[in-house]
N, CA, C and O of each residue as an XYZ file, in Angstrom:
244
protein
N     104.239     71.633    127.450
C     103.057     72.316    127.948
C     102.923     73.660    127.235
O     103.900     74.404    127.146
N     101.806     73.966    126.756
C     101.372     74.924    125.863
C     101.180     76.395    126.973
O     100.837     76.229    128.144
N     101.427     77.651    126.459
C     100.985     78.854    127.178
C      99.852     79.180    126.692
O      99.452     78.675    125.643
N      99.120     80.116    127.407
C      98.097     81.137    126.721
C      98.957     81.963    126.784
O      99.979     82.148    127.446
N      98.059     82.772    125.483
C      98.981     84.137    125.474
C      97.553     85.292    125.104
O      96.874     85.264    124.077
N      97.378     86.339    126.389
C      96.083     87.262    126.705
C      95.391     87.512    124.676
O      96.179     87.884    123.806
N      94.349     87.303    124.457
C      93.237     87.960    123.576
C      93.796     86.770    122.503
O      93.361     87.129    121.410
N      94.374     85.827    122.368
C      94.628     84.842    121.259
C      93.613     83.688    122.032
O      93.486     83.369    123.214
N      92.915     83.197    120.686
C      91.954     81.924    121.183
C      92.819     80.925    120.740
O      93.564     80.897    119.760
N      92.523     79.813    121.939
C      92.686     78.754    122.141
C      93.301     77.711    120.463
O      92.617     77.914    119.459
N      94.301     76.887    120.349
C      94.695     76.365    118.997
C      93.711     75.267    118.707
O      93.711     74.388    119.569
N      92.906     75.102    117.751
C      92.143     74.026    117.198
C      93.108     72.831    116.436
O      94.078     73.144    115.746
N      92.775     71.709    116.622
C      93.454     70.567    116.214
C      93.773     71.108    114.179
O      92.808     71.475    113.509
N      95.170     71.039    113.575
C      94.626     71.379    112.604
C      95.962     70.408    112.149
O      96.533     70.889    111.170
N      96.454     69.398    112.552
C      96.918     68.557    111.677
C      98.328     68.912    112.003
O      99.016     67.935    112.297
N      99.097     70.390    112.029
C     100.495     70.612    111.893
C     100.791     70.510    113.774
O     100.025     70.535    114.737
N     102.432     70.379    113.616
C     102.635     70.404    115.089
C     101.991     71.890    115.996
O     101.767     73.009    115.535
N     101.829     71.421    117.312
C     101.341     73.162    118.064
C     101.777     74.254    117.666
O     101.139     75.090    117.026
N     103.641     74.368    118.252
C     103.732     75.150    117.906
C     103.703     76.222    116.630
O     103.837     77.439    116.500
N     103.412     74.902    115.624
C     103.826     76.127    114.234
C     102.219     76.429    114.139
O     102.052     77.400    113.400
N     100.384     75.667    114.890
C      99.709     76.197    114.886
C      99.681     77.844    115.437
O      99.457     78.899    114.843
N      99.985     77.555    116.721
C     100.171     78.497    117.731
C     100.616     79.624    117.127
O      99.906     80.625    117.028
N     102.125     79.536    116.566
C     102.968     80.841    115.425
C     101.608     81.433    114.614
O     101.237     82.604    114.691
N     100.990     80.453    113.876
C     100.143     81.109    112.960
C      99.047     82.242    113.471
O      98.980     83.355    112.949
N      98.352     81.892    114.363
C      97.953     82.470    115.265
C      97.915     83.734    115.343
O      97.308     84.688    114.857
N      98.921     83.448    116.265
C      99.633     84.846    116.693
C      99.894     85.863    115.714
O      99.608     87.036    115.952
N     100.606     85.371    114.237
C     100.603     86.245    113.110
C      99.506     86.662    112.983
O      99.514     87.812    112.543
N      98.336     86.180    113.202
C      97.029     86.728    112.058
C      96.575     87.724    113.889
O      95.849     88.710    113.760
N      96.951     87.432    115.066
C      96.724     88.431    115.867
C      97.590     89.297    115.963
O      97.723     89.593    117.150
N      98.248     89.853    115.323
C      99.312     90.620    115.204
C      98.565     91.367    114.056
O      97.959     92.417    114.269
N      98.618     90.923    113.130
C      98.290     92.026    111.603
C      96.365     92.210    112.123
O      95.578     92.784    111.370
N      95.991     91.706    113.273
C      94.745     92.312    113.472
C      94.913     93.622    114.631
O      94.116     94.536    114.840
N      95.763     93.451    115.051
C      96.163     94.594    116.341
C      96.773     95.397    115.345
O      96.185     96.479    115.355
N      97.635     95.389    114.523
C      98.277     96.520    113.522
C      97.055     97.326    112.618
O      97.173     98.498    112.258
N      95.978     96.551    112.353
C      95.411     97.224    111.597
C      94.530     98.157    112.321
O      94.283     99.313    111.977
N      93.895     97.285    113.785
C      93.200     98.386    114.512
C      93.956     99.526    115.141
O      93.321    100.465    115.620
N      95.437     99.503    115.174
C      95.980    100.714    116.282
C      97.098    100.873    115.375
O      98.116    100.226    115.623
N      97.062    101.806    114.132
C      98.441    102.120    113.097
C      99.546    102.644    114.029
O     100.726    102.439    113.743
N      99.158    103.374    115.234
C     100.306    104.260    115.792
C     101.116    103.007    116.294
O     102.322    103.256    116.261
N     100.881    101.944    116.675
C     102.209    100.553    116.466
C     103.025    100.408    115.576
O     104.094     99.832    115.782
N     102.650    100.953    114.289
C     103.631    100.345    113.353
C     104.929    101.151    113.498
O     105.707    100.890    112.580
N     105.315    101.892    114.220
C     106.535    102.650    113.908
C     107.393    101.379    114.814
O     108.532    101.152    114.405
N     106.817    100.407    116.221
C     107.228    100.282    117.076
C     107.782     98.256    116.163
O     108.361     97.383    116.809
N     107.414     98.129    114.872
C     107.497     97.390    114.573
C     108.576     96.382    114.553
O     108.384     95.185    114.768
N     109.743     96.929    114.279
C     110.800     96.620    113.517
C     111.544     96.439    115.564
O     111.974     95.369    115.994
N     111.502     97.379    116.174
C     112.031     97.254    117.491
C     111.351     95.859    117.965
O     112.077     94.890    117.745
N     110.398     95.631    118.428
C     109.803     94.942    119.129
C     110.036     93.018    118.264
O     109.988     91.916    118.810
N     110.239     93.340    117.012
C     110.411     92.241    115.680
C     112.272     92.033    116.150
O     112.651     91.084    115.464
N     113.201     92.433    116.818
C     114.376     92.229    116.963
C     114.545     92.061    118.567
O     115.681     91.780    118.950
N     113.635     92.191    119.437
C     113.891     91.910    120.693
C     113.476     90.504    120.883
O     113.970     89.589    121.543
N     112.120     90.607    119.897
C     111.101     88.995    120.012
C     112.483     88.008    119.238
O     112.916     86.972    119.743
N     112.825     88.411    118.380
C     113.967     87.425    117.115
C     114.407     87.119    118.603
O     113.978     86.119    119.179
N     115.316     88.050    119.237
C     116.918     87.401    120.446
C     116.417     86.719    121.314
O     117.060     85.823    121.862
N     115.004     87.035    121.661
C     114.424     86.018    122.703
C     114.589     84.685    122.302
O     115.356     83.867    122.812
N     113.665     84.479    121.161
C     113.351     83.272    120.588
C     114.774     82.479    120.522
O     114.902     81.318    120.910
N     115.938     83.356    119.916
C     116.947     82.932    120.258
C     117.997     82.010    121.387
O     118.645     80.979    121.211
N     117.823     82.904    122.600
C     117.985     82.784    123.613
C     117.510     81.495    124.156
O     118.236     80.760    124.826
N     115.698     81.106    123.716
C     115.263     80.223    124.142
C     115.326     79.340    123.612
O     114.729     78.474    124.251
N     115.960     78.740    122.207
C     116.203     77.792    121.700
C     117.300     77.168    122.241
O     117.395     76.006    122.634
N     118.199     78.128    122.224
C     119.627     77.574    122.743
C     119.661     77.384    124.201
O     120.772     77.296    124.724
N     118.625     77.310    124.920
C     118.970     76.708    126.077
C     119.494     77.394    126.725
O     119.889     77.021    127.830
C-alpha cells in the first residue's frame, strides 16, 4: 500500500516499479523546495543522514 506524502502529486503509471516512481518524485520535489527556500540548504546533509538510517532501519525489518 502506497503513502501520500503532503504537496507531492499523485504517481502516474510510468512503466517502472512504484516505488522507484515515487523516489523520483520526491527528488524532483526536493530540488523544487531547495530552489524556492535556499536557507534549507545548510540543513541538507543533516536531514540526507537521518532519512539514509531510516530507510535503513526500514528495510531491515
Amino acid at each position: 500500500m502506497s503513502q501520500r506524502v503532503a504537496g507531492v502529486p499523485p504517481v502516474v503509471a510510468t512503466g517502472e516499479p512504484e516505488g522507484l516512481a515515487t523516489i523520483r518524485v520526491q527528488r524532483r520535489e526536493i530540488l523544487n523546495l531547495l530552489s524556492e527556500n535556499l536557507s534549507l540548504k545548510p540543513y541538507i546533509e543533516e536531514a540526507l543522514q537521518e532519512s539514509y538510517q531510516n530507510g535503513r532501519d526500514l528495510a531491515s525489518g
